[in-house]
Every structure is written in C-alpha cells, then in structure tokens.
Legacy VTK file of the C-alpha trace (Angstrom):
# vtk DataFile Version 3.0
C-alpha trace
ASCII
DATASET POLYDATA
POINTS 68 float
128.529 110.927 54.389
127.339 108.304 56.462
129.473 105.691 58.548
128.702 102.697 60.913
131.067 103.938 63.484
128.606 103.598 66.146
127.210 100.256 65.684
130.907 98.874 65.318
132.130 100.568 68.712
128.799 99.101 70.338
129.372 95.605 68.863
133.165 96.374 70.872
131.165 97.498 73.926
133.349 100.652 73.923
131.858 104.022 75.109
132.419 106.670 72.982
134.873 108.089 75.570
137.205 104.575 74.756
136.669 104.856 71.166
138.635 108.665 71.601
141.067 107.865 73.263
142.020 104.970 71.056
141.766 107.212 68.209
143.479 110.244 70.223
140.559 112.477 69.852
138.374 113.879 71.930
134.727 112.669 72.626
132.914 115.291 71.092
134.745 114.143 67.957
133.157 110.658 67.801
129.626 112.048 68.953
129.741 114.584 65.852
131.471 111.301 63.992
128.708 109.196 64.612
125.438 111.794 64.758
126.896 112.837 60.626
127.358 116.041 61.566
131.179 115.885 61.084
133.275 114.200 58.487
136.367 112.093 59.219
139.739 113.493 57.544
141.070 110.711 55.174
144.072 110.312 58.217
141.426 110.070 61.185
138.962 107.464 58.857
142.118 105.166 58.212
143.155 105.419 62.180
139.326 103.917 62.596
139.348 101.656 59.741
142.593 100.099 61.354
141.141 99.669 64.560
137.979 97.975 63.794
140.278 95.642 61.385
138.177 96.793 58.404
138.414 99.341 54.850
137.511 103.086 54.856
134.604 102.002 52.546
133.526 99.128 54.841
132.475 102.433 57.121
131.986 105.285 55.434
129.439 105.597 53.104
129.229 108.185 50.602
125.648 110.006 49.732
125.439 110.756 46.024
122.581 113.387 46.780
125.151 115.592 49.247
126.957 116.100 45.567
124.005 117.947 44.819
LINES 1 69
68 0 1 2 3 4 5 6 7 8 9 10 11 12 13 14 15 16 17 18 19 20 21 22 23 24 25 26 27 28 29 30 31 32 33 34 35 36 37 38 39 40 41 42 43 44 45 46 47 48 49 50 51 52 53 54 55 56 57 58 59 60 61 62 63 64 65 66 67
C-alpha cells in the first residue's frame, strides 16, 4: 500500500517528529509510514486522514499486484 503521507506533512512543514506526536505515535512509526514498509491500522489511517482534513483513500493507495 502506498500513501502520500510524506508529501502532505511537507506541504504542512511538519517534521516527522510533529507529525507523531499529533498522531500520538512515535517517529519511527511515520518513517516506516511513509518509506511503505509499514501499514496504517484502519484507526491510525483515519487519525491521519482527520488531520490533513482529507479521506483514507485521498492517502492511501492500494496496490492490486501486493494481492498477488
């Protein structure tokens, strides 16, 4: 799955270490968040859909080849 978590906390000019502690998690979080190597939990992708004012799927992308 693929999100745009990083270019929407840049366009906020909030470090990564902001962006955690708005979403009560720790930094390492949103640098596995944003490098794809960790998935959001449907409660943690709604926390950041809230704060950046937009829709899980405005996002979060889903990859139909990870199905495979």
């Amino acid at each position: 799955m693929q999100n745009r978590i990083q270019k929407l906390r840049k366009e906020r000019k909030l470090t990564q270490s902001e962006l955690a502690n708005d979403l009560e998690v720790t930094r390492q979080t949103i640098i596995s968040l944003e490098s794809g190597r960790y998935n959001a939990s449907l409660i943690l992708a709604h926390k950041i859909a809230r704060l950046f004012d937009l829709t899980i799927e405005d996002i979060f992308f889903f990859d139909d080849e990870e199905e495979e």
